[in-house]
N, C-alpha and C positions, 0 to 999 in steps of 0.2 A: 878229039874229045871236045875240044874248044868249037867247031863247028857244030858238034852232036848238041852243043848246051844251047847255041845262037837257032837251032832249028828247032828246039823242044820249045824254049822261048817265045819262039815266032808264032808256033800251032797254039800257044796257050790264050797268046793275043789274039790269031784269029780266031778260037773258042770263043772269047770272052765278048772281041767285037759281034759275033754272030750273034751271041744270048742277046746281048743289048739292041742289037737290031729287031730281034724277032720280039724282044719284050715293047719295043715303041711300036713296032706294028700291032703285034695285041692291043697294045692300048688306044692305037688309033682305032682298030678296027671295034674297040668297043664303044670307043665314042660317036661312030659312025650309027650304033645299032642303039644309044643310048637316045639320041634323038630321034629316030626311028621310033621310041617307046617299047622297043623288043629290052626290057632291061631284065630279063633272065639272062639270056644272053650276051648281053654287055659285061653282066658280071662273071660270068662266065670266059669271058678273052680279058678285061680287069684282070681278074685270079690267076691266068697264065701269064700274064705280064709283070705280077709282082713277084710269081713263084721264082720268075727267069733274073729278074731283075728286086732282088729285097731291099735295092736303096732308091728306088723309080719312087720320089716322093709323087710327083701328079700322078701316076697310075694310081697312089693308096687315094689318094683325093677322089679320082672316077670310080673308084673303087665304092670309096664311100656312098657316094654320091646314087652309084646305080644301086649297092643295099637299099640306101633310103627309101628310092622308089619304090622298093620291092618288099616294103616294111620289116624287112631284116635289121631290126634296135640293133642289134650286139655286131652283128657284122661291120654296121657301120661306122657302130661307135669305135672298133678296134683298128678300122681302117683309116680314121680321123685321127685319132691317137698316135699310128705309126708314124701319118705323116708329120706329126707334129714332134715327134722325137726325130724326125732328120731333117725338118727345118719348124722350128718353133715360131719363127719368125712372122710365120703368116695370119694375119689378122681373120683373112677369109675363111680359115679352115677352124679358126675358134670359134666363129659363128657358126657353122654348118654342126660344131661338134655342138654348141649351146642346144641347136636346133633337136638333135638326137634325144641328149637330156627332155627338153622341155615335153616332145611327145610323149616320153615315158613319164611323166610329169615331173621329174626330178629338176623343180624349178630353184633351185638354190642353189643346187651344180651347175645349170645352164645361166642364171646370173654370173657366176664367177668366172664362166665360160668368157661370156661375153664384154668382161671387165677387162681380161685379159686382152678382148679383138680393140676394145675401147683407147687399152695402153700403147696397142701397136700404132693406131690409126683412129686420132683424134676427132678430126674430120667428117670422120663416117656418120651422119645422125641416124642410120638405122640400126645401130650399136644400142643406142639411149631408147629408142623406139620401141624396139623388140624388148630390150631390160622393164622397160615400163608396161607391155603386155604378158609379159611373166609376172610380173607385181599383180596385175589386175588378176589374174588365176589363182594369186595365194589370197585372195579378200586384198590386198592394202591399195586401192584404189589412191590417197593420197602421196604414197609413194610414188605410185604409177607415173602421176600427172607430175613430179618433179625431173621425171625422167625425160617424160616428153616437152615440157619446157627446154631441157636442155639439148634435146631432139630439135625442137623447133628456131632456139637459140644457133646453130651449126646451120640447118638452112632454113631462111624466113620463110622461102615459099612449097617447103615438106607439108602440105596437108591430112598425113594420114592422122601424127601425132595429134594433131589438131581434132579433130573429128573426135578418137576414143576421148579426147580432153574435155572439149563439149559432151560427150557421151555421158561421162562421171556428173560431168556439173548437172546435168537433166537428174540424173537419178538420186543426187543429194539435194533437188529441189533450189539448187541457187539457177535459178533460169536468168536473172541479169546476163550471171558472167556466162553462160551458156549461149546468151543473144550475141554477150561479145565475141566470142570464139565464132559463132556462124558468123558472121561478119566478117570476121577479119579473113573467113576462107573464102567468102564469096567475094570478098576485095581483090583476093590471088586465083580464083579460078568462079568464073561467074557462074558458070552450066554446072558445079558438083552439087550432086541430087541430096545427096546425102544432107548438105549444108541447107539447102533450100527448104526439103524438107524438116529438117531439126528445129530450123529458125520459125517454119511455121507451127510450130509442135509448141515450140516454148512462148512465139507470142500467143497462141489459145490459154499456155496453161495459167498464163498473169492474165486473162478474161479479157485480152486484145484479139475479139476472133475476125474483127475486119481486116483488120494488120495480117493475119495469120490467112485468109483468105489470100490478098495478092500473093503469097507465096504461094500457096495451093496450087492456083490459075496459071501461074506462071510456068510450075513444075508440070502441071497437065498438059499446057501447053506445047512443052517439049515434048512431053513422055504421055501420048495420050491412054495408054496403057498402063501406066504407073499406079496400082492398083493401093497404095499406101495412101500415096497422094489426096488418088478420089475418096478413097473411106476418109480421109482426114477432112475434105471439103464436104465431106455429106455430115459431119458430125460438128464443121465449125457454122454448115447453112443450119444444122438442125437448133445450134445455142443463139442462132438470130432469128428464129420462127419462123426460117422458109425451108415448110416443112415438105413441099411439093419438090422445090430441088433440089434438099437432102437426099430427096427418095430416089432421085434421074440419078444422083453422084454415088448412090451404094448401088441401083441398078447395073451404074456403068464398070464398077469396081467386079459385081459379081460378074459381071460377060465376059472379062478375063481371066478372075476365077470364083467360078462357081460355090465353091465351098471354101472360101476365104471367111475367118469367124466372125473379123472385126465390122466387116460388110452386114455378114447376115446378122448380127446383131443389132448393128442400128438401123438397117432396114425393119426388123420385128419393132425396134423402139417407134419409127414413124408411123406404123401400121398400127398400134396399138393407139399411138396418137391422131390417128384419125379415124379411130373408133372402126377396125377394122380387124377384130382380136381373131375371128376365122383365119384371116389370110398370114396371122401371124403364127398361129398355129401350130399352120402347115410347113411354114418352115421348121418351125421349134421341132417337131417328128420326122419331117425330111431330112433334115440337114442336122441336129444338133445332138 
């Protein structure tokens, strides 16, 4: 009888080891098909691996992870959840669940989300980051920018925060602290487009359009395709009366693309300015 109980025993543990094996292979195998971008299927071997295994916290995490892809909200959000009821501890998986929230736009739960990833793992400034572009979704832009200070505060040379920060200050018209913000990112990364063009945006909009020029040049320079750029140098030669290479720098802007508005707008303005109201026209019923 004592034997009969050490043999039932033994079959139960190799049950148990078998499920647990064949659930880390599912999971492998969905991880393999998850980067592949097959993520039906991913979730699909996911789902057999949590069924086998209901305490496989990283399964619930691939789990999640392949919903997301697959824009299944609720799928994901339950499979974030689970894993954070058998290890709460993970900072990574409050963000991914914040993330679920924020698509559904449920940007208050995905704050408090990411408060939680914030308590686990101070460190992280894309915690602060993300919290400040949930801010910017609800209107409180001033909020935002204290989040990414403190985004920025964690690591000096995180430029994203920087950017949307400079982004705010453009659109509340303080273009000073706007010039300082491009600066301080083209201090940490000299080639970001974004920076070069911002700083030349905001030196036109204080009526410094030579200053905002070298930036233009510079950014075409790289990017001679940079179609922002050119319209931005066809509109800063147009405020210094060279109305002739305003017209080459929206040319050049439309031959990358054609039906870009901000081009064919100020093309019709120099056409109009050079007494040329036909040809402006023709755009205005072509194109607008």
């Amino acid at each position: 009888m004592k034997c009969l109980a050490i043999l039932v025993g033994l079959m139960l543990l190799c049950v148990c080891c078998s499920a647990q094996e064949d659930a880390e292979y599912f999971d492998w195998k969905g991880k393999q098909l998850l980067t592949e971008k097959k993520n039906v299927d991913a979730l699909n071997y996911f789902s057999k691996a949590v069924a086998l295994d209901p305490n496989f916290t990283d399964a619930w995490i691939h789990k999640g992870d392949a919903a997301m892809a697959v824009k299944n909200l609720n799928e994901s959000l339950n499979s974030y959840k689970k894993a954070l009821q058998l290890d709460p501890n993970q900072a990574s998986v409050w963000e991914k669940l914040a993330g679920v929230y924020a698509a559904d736009k449920a940007y208050a739960i995905a704050l408090a989300a990411l408060a939680n990833a914030t308590k686990l793992d101070a460190t992280n400034a894309n915690y602060p980051y993300k919290s400040g572009m949930f801010l910017e979704s609800t209107n409180d832009p001033q909020g935002a920018i204290k989040f990414y200070e403190t985004a920025i505060q964690i690591n000096k040379n995180f430029t994203p925060p920087m950017i949307r920060k400079a982004s705010i200050h453009m659109k509340d018209r303080k273009f000073s602290d706007a010039i300082k913000t491009y600066d301080q990112i083209i201090s940490i990364q000299s080639d970001n487009k974004d920076a070069i063009l911002g700083k030349g945006v905001a030196l036109q909009a204080v009526g410094n359009n030579s200053g905002a020029m070298k930036y233009y040049e510079r950014l075409v320079a790289a990017d001679g395709k940079n179609k922002q750029a050119l319209t931005a140098k066809g509109l800063a030669l147009e405020e210094l009366g060279n109305l002739k290479d305003a017209l080459a720098a929206y040319d050049a802007a439309l031959k990358v693309d054609p039906n870009y508005i901000q081009a064919l707008i100020g093309k019709m303005h120099i056409l109009l300015a050079l007494k040329k109201p036909n040809e402006a026209m023709i755009i205005f019923y072509e194109k607008m």
